[in-house]
C-alpha positions in Angstrom: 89.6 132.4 85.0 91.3 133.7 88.8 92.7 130.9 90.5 91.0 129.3 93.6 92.2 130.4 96.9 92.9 126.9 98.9 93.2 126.4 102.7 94.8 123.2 102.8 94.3 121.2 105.9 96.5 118.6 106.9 100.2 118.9 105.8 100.8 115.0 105.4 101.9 113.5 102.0 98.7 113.6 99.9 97.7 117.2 100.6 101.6 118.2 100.3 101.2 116.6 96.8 98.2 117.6 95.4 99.0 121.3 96.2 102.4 121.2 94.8 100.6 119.8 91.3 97.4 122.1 91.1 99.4 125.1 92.6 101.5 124.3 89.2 99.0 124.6 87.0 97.8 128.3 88.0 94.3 127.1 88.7 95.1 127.3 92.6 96.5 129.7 94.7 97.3 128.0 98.1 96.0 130.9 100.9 97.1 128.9 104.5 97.9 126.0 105.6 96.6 124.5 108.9 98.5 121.8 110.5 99.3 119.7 114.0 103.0 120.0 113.2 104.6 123.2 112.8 107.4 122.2 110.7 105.3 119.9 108.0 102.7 122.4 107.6 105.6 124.6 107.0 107.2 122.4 104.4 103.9 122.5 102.8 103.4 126.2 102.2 106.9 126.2 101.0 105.7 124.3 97.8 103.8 127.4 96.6 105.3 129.3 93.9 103.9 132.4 95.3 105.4 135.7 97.7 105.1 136.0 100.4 104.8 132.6 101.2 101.0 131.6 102.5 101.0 131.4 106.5 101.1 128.0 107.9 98.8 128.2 111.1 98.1 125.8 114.1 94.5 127.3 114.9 91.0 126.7 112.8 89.8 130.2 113.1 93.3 131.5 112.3 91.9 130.7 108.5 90.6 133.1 106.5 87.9 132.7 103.9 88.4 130.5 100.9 86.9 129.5 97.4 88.2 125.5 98.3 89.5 123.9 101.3 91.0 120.4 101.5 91.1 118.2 104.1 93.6 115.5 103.8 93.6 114.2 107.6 93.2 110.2 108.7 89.8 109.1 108.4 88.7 109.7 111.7 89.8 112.8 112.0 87.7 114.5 109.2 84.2 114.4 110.8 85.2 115.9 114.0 87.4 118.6 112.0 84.1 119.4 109.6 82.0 119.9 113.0 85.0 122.5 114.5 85.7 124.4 111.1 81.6 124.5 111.0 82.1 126.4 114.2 84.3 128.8 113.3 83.2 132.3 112.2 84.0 133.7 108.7 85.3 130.5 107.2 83.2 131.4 103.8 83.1 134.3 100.9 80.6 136.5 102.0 77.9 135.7 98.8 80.1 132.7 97.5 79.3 129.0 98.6 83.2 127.3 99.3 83.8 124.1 98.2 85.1 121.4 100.5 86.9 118.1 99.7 88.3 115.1 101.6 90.1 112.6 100.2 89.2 109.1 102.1 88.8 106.4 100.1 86.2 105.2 102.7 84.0 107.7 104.0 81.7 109.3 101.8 81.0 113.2 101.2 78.5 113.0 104.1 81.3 112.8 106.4 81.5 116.8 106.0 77.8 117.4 107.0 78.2 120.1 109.5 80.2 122.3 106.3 77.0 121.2 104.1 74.9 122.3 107.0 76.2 125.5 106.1 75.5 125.7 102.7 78.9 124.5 101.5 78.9 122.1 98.8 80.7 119.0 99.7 82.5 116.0 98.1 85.2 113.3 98.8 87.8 112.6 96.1 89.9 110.0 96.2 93.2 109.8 94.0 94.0 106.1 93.8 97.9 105.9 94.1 100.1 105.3 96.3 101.9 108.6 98.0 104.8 106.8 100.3 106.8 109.8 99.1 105.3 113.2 97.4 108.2 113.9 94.7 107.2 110.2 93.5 103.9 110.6 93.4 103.5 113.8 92.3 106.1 112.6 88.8 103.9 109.4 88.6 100.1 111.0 89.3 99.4 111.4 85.6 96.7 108.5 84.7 95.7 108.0 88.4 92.1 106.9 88.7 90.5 109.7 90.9 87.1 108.7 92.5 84.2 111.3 93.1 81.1 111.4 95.2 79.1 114.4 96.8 77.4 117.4 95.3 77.5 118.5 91.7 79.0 121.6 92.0 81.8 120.1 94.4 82.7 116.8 92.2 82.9 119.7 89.3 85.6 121.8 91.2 87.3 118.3 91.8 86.9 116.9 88.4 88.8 119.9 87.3 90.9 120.2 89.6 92.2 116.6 89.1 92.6 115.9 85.2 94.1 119.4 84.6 97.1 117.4 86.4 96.4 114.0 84.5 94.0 112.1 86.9 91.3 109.7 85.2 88.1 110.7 87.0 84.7 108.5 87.8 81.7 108.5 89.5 81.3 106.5 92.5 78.3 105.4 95.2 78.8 106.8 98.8 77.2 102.6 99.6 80.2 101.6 97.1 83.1 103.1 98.9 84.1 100.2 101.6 84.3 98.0 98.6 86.3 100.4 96.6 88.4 100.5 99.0 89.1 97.5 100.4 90.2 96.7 96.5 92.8 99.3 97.1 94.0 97.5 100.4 94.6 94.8 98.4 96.1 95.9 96.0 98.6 98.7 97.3 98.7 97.6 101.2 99.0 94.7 101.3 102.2 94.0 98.9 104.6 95.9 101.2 103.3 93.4 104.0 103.4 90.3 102.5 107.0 91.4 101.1 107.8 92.1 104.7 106.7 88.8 106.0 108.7 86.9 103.7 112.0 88.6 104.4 111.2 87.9 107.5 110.3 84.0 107.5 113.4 83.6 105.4 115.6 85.1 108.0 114.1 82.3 110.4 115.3 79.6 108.1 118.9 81.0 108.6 118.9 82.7 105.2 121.7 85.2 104.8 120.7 88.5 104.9 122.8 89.4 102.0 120.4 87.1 100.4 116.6 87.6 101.6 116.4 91.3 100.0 117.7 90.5 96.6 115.1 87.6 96.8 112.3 89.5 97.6 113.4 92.2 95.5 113.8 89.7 92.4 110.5 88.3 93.3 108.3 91.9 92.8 110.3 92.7 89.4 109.1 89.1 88.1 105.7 89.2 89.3 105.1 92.5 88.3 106.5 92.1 85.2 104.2 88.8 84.6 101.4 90.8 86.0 101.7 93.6 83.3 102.3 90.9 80.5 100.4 88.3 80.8 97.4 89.6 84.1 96.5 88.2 86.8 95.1 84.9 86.2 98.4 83.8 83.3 100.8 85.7 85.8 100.0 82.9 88.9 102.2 79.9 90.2 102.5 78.2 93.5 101.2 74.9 95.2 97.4 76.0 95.6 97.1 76.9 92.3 98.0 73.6 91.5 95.8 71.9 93.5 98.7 70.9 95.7 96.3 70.8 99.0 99.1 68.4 100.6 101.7 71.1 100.4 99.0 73.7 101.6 98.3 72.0 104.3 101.2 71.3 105.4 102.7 74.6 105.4 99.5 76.4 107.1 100.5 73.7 109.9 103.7 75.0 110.1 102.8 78.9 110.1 100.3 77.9 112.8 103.2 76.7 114.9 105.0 79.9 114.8 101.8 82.2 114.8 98.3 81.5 114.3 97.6 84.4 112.4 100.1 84.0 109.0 98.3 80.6 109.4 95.0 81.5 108.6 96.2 84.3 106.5 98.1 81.6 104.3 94.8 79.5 104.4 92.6 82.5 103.3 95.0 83.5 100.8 95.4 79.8 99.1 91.6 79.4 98.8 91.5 82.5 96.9 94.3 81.4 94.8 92.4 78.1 94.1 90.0 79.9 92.8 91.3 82.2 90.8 93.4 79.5 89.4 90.4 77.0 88.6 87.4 79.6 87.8 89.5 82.3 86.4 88.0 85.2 89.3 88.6 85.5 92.8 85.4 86.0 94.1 83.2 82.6 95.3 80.6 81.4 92.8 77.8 78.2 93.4 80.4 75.7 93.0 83.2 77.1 95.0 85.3 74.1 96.6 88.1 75.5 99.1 91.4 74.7 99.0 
């Protein structure tokens, strides 16, 4: 079977990897890549193992005709990028209908209307994992959950696509996506924040700094660790999940006196860890009493 051409737009750190793991597999043969930044989009055509290298380009219509294009561009950029490459002429194999995929977590396939307009068929696929740095992500991608939603023939090309390098693919609901992804916030986002905000506090207290990053440091390995052991509900500790409400209390008061919104973040956070502790989920049911 020939490999795909790809026009990959968007040079960033997801597109960058997913190129340098399909292009690796043969199924793929990256044609151009179009991106804001000269030298990213540069560093991205680099990664195919293919001469001469593909042409990284800063114009839409200096893209020539493709079996896939991928868009991996912040949220709000992808609509408004659908609705200019829909404008541009000779985008598509004469006879052949291109696939197009974006890969937001949040919007659905529908934010590429203009291409579907078209005839294009259209789909959003999402690779849960974290891709702070392409070489990482790219050696740790095998097992990723990858989320599909859109056309048939598009979530195919994706579905391919993705476990020929190892991801775990599923079906999900364009209405399901905002929660889908909020419960990636949580779960990725967020920890880098929170670890952030404790160094931080502790170097209020007049903690040494020598000290606060092996603290926090020793603090993810354990909790990870207990995480992967024992889950979520075994793995917790702390005053509001022993019903401490005293020590909540007084703590959120003190937050509140430095800033208002760790305060109420601390609240939110214990009520959820009261329940998790006393119901066993996170979520509120009938009988939910906060913290």
């Amino acid at each position: 079977m020939p490999a795909l051409s790809l026009n990959l737009i968007g040079a960033g750190r997801v597109g960058s990897t997913l190129t340098r793991l399909w292009t690796a597999t043969g199924r793929v043969r990256l044609q151009a890549v179009f991106g804001r930044e000269q030298g990213r989009a540069e560093a991205a055509a680099d990664l195919a193992p293919s001469n001469p290298r593909p042409p990284a380009v800063s114009r839409l219509d200096q893209l020539g005709p493709a079996d896939l294009w991928l868009l991996t561009v912040p949220d709000q950029a992808i609509a408004p990028l659908a609705l200019a490459l829909a404008g541009c002429s000779g985008a598509a194999h004469a006879g052949v209908r291109p696939v197009a995929l974006h890969c937001s977590g949040f919007l659905p396939a529908a934010a590429l209307a203009p291409l579907a307009g078209l005839g294009w068929s259209v789909a959003s696929a999402h690779p849960a994992l974290s891709f702070a740095d392409p070489q990482r992500a790219a050696a740790q991608f095998a097992g990723t959950a990858c989320a599909l939603e859109g056309d048939p023939q598009a979530c195919g090309v994706a579905r391919s696509l993705f476990e020929a390098i190892g991801g775990r693919c599923f079906d999900l609901a364009a209405a399901d996506k905002p929660l889908y992804h909020a419960a990636a916030v949580f779960s990725s986002n967020f920890a880098p924040v929170l670890q952030a905000l404790a160094a931080e506090l502790w170097q209020r207290t007049g903690m040494p700094d020598e000290l606060v990053g092996p603290l926090w440091q020793g603090f993810v390995r354990q909790v990870g660790d207990n995480l992967l052991a024992l889950g979520p509900a075994a793995a917790l500790t702390g005053p509001a999940a022993r019903g401490e409400r005293a020590v909540v209390e007084a703590e959120t008061a003190a937050l509140a006196a430095l800033d208002p919104v760790l305060a109420q973040a601390y609240q939110a956070l214990s009520i959820l860890t009261a329940r998790l502790a006393s119901q066993g989920s996170v979520l509120a049911d009938d009988g939910d009493i906060p913290c």
